[in-house]
C-alpha positions as a Markdown table, in Angstrom:
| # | Residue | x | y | z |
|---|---|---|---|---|
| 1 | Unk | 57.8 | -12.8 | -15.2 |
| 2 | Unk | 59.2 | -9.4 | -16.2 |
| 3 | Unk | 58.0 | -6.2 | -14.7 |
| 4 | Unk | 54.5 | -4.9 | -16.0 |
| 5 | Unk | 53.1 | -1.6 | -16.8 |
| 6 | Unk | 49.3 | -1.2 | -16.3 |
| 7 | Unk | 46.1 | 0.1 | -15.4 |
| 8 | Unk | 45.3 | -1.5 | -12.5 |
| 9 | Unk | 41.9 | -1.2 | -10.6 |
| 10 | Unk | 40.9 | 0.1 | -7.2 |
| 11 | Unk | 39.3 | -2.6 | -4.9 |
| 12 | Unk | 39.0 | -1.0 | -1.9 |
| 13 | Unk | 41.1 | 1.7 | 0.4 |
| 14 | Unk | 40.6 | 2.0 | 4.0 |
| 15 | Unk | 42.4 | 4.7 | 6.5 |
| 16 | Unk | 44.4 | 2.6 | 9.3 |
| 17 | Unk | 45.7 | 5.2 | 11.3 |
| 18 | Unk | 46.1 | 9.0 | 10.7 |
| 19 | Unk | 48.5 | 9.1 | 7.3 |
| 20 | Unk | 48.5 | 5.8 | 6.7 |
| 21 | Unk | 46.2 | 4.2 | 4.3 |
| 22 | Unk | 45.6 | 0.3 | 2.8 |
| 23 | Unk | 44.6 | -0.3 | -0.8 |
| 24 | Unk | 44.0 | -3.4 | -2.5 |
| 25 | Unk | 44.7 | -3.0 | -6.3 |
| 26 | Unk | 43.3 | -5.7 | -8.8 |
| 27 | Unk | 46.3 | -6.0 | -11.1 |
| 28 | Unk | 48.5 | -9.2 | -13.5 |
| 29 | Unk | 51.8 | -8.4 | -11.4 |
| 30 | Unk | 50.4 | -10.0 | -8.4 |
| 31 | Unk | 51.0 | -13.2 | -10.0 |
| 32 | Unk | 54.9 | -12.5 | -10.3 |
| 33 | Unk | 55.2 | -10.8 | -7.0 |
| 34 | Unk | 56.6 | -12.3 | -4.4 |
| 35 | Unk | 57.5 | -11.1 | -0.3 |
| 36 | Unk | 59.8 | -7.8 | 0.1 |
| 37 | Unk | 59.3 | -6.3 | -3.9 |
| 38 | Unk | 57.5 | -3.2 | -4.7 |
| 39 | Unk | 55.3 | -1.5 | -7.1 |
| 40 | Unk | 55.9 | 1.9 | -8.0 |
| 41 | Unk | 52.5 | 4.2 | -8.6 |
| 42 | Unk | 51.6 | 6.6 | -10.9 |
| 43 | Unk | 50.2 | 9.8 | -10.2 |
| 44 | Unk | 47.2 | 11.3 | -12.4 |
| 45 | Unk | 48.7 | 15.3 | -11.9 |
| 46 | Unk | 51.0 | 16.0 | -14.9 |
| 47 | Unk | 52.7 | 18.5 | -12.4 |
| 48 | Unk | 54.3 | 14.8 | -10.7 |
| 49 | Unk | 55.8 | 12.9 | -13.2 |
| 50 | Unk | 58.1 | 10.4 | -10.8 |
| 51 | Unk | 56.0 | 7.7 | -9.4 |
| 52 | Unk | 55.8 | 6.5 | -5.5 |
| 53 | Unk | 57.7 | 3.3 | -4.7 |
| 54 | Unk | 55.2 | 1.6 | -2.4 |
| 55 | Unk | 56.1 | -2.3 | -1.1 |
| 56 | Unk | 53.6 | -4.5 | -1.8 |
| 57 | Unk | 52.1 | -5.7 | 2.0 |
| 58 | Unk | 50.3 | -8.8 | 0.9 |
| 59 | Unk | 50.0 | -10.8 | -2.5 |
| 60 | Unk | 46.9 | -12.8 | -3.8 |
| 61 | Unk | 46.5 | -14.4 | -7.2 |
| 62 | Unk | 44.7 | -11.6 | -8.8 |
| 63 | Unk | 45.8 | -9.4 | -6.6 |
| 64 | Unk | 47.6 | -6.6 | -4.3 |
| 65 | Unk | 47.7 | -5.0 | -1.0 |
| 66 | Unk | 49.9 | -1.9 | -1.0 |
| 67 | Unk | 49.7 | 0.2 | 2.8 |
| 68 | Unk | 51.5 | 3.5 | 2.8 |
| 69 | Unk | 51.9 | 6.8 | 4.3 |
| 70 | Unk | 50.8 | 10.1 | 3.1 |
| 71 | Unk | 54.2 | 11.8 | 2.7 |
| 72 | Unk | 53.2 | 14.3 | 0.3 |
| 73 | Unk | 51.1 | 15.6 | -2.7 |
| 74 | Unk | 51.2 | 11.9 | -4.4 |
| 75 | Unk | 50.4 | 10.1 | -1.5 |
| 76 | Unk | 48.2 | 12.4 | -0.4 |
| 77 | Unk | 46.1 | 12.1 | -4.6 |
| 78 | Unk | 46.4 | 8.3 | -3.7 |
| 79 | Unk | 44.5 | 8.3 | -0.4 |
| 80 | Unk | 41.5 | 10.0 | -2.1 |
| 81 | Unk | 41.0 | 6.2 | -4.4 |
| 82 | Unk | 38.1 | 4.4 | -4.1 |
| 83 | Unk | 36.8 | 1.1 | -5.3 |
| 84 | Unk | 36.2 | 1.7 | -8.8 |
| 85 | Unk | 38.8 | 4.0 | -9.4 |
| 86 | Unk | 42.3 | 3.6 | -12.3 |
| 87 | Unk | 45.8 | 3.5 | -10.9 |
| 88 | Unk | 48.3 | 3.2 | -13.2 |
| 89 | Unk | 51.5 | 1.2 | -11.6 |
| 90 | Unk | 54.9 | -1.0 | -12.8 |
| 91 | Unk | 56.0 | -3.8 | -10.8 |
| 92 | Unk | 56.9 | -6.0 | -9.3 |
| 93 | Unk | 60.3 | -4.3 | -8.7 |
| 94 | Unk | 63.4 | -5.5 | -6.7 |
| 95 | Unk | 64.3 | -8.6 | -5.7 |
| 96 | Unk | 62.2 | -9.5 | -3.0 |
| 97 | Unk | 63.5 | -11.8 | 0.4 |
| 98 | Unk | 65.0 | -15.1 | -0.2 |
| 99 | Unk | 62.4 | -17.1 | 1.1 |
| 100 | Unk | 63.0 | -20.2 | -0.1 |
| 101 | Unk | 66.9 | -19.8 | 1.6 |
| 102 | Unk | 65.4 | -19.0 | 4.6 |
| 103 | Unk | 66.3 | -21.3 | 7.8 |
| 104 | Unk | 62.7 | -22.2 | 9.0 |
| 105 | Unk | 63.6 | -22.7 | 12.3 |
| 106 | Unk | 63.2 | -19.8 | 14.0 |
| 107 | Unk | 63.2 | -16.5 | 11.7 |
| 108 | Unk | 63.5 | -13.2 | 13.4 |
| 109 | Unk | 61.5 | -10.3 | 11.2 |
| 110 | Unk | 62.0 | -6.7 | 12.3 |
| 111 | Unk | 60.6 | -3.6 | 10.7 |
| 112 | Unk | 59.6 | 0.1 | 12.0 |
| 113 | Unk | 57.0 | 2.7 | 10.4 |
| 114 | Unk | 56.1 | 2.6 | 7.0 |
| 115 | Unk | 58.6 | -0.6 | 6.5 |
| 116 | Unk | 56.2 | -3.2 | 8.5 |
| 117 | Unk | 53.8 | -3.9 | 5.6 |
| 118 | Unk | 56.0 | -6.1 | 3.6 |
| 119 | Unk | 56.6 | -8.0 | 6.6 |
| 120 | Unk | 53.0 | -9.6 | 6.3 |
| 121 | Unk | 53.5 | -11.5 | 3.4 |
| 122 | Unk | 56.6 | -12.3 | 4.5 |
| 123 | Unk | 55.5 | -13.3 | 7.8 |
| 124 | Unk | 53.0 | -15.7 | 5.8 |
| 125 | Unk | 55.0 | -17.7 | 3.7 |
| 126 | Unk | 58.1 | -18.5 | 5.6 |
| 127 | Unk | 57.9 | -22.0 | 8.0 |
| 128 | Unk | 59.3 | -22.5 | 11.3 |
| 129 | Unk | 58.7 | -20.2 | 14.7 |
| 130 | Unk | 58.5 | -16.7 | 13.8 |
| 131 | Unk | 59.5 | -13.6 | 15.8 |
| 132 | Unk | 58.0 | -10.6 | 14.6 |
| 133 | Unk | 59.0 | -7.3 | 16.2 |
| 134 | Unk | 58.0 | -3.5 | 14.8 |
| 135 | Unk | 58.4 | -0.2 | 15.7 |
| 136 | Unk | 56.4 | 2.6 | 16.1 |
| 137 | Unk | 56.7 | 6.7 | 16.3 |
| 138 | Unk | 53.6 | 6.4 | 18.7 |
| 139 | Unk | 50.7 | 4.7 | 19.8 |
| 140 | Unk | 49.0 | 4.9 | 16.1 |
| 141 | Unk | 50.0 | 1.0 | 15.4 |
| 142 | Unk | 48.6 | -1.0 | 12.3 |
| 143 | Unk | 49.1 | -4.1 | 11.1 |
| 144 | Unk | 49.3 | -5.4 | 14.3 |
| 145 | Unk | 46.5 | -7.6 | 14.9 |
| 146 | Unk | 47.1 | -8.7 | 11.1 |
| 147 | Unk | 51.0 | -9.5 | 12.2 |
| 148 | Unk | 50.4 | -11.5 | 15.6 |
| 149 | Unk | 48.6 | -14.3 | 14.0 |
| 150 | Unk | 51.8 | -15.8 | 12.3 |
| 151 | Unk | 53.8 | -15.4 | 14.7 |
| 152 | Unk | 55.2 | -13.8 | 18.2 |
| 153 | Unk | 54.6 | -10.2 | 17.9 |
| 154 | Unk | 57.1 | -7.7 | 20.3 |
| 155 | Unk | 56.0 | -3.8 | 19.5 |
| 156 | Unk | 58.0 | -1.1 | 20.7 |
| 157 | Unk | 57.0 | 2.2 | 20.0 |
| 158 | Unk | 58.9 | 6.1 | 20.6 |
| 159 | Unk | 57.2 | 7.3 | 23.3 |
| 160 | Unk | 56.6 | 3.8 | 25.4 |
């Protein structure tokens, strides 16, 4: 499946921590999306033309869970979604992790900030004894509780 470009529909959005925001987006490209692409997301301000690569965090069949950080005035637009609500995106985009390469025995995934959410799908669909460590700037963890049921979770974090 080739990359799409749609209007995709607003399930729901919830705030995880300060800046950083989950949205599940009803969309086609969930069905050829696979652990480590992206979708990149359209603004609705003419003034922003580029769109926000955002990694996709979690794949169903009909659909996607994208978590990022407010980093600016797109983000920012993007946090005030609700359910309900038109996005317009293209994905998926990149290549994704080789999943099916993988050695199952004893994968190690490692991510920090706003690079943990694609480790929860991956997390999901690789076999074998996983070790999952992340890193945080602070105290303000998510994903966490989400991350530690598929495998052994270590957390470090900036400021101990």
């Amino acid at each position: 499946m080739g990359k799409i470009r749609e209007t995709a529909k607003v399930i729901s959005q919830e705030m995880l921590v300060k800046d950083i925001y989950s949205m599940w987006i009803e969309t086609d490209i969930a069905k050829g999306s696979v652990p480590g692409q992206f979708i990149s997301v359209y603004t609705k301000s003419e003034a922003r033309l580029l769109p926000r690569p955002i990694s996709i965090c979690e794949i169903r069949e009909d659909a996607l869970r994208i978590v990022y950080r407010i980093a600016g005035a797109g983000t920012r637009e993007f946090s005030t979604y609700k359910s309900g609500d038109s996005v317009d995106i293209l994905g998926p985009l990149g290549n994704g992790f080789p999943v099916s390469e993988a050695d199952n025995s004893r994968p190690v995934l490692i991510g920090g900030g706003i690079g943990i959410p694609p480790m929860l799908e991956l997390a999901k669909q690789l076999k074998g004894d996983k070790t999952i460590v992340v890193g945080y700037r602070d105290a303000d963890m998510f994903l966490d509780k989400e991350l530690e049921k598929y495998g052994r979770l270590i957390i470090a974090t900036d400021d101990g």
